[in-house]
C-alpha positions as CSV (number, residue, x, y, z in Angstrom):
1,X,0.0,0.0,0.0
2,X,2.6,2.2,0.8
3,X,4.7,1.8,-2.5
4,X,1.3,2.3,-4.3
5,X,1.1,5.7,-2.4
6,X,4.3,6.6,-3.0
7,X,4.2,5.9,-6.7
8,X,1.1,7.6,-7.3
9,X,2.3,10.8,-5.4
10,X,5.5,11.0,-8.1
11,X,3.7,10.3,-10.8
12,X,1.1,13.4,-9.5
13,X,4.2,15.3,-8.8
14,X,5.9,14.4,-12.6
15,X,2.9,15.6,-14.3
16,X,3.6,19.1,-15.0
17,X,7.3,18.1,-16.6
18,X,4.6,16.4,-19.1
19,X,3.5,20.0,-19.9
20,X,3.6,20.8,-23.9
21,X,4.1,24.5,-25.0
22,X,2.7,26.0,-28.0
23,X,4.6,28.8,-29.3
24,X,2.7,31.7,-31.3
25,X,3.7,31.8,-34.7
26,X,3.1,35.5,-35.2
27,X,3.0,35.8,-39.0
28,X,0.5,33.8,-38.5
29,X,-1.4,35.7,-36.0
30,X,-3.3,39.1,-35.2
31,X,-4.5,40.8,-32.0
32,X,-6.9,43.1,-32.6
33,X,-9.9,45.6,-31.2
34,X,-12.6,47.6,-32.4
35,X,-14.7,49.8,-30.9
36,X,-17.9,52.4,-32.4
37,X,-17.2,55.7,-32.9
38,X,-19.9,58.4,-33.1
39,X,-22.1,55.2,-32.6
40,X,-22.5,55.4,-36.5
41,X,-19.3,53.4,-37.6
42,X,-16.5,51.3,-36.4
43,X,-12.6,52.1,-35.6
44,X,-10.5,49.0,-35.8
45,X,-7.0,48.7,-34.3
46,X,-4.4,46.1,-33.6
47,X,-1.2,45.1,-31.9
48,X,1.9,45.0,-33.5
49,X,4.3,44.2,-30.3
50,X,2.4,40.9,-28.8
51,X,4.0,37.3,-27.2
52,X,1.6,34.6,-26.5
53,X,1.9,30.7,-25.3
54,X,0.1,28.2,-24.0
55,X,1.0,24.9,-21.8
56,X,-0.8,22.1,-21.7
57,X,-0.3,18.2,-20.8
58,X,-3.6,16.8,-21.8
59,X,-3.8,15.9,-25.7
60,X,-7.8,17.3,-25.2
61,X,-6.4,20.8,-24.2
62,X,-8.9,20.7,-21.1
63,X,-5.6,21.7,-18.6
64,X,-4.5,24.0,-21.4
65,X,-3.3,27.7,-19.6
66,X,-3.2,30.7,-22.1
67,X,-0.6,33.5,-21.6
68,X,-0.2,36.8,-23.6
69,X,1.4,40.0,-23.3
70,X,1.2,43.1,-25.0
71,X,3.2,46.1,-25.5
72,X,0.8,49.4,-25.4
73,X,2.8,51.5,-27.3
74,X,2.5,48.9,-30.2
75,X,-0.8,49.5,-31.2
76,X,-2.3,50.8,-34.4
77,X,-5.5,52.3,-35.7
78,X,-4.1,53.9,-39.2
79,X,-4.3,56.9,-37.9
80,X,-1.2,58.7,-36.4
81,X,-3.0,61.5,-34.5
82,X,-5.9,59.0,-32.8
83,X,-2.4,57.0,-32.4
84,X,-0.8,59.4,-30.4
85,X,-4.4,60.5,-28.1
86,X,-4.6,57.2,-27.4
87,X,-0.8,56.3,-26.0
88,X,-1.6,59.7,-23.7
89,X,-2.7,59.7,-19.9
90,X,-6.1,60.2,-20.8
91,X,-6.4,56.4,-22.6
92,X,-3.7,53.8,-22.2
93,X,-0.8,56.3,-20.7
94,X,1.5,53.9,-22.2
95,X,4.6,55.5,-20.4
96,X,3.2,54.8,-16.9
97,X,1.8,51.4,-17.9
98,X,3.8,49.6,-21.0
99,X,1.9,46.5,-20.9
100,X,-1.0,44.6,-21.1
101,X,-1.9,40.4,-20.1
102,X,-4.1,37.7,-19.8
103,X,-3.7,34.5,-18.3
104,X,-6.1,32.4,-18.4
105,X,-8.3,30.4,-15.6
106,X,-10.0,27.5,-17.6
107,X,-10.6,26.4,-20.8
108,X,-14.1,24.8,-20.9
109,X,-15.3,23.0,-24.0
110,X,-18.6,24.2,-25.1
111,X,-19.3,21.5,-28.0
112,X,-17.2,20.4,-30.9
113,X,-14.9,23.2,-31.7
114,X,-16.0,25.8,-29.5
115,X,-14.5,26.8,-26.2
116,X,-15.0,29.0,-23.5
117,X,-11.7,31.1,-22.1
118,X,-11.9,32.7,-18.7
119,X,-8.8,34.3,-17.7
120,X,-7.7,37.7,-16.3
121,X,-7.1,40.6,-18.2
122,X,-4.8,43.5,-16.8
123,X,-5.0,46.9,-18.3
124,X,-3.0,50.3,-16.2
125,X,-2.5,47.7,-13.2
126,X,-6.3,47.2,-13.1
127,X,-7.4,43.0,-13.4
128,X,-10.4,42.0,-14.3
129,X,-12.3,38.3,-15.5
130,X,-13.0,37.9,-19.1
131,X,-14.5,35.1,-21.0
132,X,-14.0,34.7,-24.6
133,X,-15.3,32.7,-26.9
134,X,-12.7,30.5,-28.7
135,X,-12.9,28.4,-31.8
136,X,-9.9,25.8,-31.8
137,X,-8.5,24.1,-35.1
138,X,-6.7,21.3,-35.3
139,X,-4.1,19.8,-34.1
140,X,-2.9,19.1,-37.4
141,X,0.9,18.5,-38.6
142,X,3.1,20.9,-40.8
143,X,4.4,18.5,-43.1
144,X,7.3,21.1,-43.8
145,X,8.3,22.6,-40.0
146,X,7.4,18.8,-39.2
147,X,5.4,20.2,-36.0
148,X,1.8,19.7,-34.3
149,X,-0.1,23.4,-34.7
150,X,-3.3,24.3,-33.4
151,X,-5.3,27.8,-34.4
152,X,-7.2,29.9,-32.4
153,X,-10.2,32.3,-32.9
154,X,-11.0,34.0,-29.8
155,X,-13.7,37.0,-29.4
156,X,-15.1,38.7,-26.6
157,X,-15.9,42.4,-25.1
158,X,-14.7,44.4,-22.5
159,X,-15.8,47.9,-21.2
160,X,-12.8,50.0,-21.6
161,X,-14.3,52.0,-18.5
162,X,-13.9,49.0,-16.3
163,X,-10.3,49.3,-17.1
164,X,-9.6,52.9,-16.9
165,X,-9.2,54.1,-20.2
166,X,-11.2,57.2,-21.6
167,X,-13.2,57.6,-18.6
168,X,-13.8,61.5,-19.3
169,X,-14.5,60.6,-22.8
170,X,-18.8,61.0,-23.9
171,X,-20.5,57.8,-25.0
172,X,-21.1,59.3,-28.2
173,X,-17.8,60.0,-29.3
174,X,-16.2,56.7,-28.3
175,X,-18.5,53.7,-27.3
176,X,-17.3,51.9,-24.0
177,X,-17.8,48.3,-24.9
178,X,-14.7,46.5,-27.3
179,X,-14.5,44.3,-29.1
180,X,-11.3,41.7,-28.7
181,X,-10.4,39.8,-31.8
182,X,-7.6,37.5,-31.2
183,X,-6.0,35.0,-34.4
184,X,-3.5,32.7,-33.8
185,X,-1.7,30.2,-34.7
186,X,0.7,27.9,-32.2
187,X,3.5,25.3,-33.2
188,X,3.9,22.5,-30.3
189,X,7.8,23.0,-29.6
């Protein structure tokens, strides 16, 4: 009994060295926003400085953690003078806070290829829960990097007020709910 117990408690203790990480292949991938302006049309904007992984050690991705980073500075809505209000105190204040992350909590499978991911989302040192709604392709092989991949599709809303960003700023000018669009593409290492 005891050699049972003591087996069972390494091999309990070994699992996480079984851990498989799946590197973002970023020309491959997009992080992306959009939000109403003038609550007549849309302003899209994306990421250019991101990293992203995520560990798992079940085949199913039901353990599966998500990590990502982003750079604040690195964002871009084609349009250098919105650029620059929005790197300013009064949005992201990029200086004071350089970056933004999620880690996730769970990854739930809803049905087939659709996943919930709840994870926490910091934004100017404030960290909130968010769910998004992810789409999973694959694992398939690269018959030419000769490597496991898996794609993502991940969507979800925030309320940039939640998070700081704006806050003096009308509802008609900018709305406050965003929308997250997040593409990408991981190699198993």
């Amino acid at each position: 009994m005891k050699k049972t117990i003591v087996l069972l408690c390494l091999a309990l203790a070994a699992a996480p060295l079984f851990a498989q990480t799946w590197t973002l292949d970023k020309g491959h991938s997009r992080v992306g926003f959009t939000v109403s302006h003038h609550l007549i049309s849309e302003v899209d904007g994306n990421f250019k400085a991101y990293t992203a992984k995520i560990t798992a050690s079940k085949d199913d991705f039901s353990d599966a953690v998500f990590e990502f980073s982003a750079e604040t500075n690195s964002f871009n809505t084609d349009n250098d003078f919105r650029d620059k209000d929005l790197r300013s105190p009064n949005f992201f204040d990029v200086e004071k806070y350089p970056t933004m992350t999620f880690k996730s909590s769970s990854f739930v499978r809803v049905m087939g290829n659709k996943w919930k991911l709840s994870g926490n989302l910091t934004i100017k040192e404030t960290t909130l829960p968010v769910v998004l709604d992810v789409i999973l392709g694959g694992p398939e092989m690269n018959q030419r990097a000769q490597k496991l991949e898996i794609g993502i599709k991940a969507t979800g809303k925030i309320n940039r007020l939640d998070f700081g960003i704006g806050v003096n700023l009308p509802l008609f000018m900018v709305a406050n709910e965003v929308e997250l669009r997040i593409l990408g593409e991981f190699k198993k290492d």
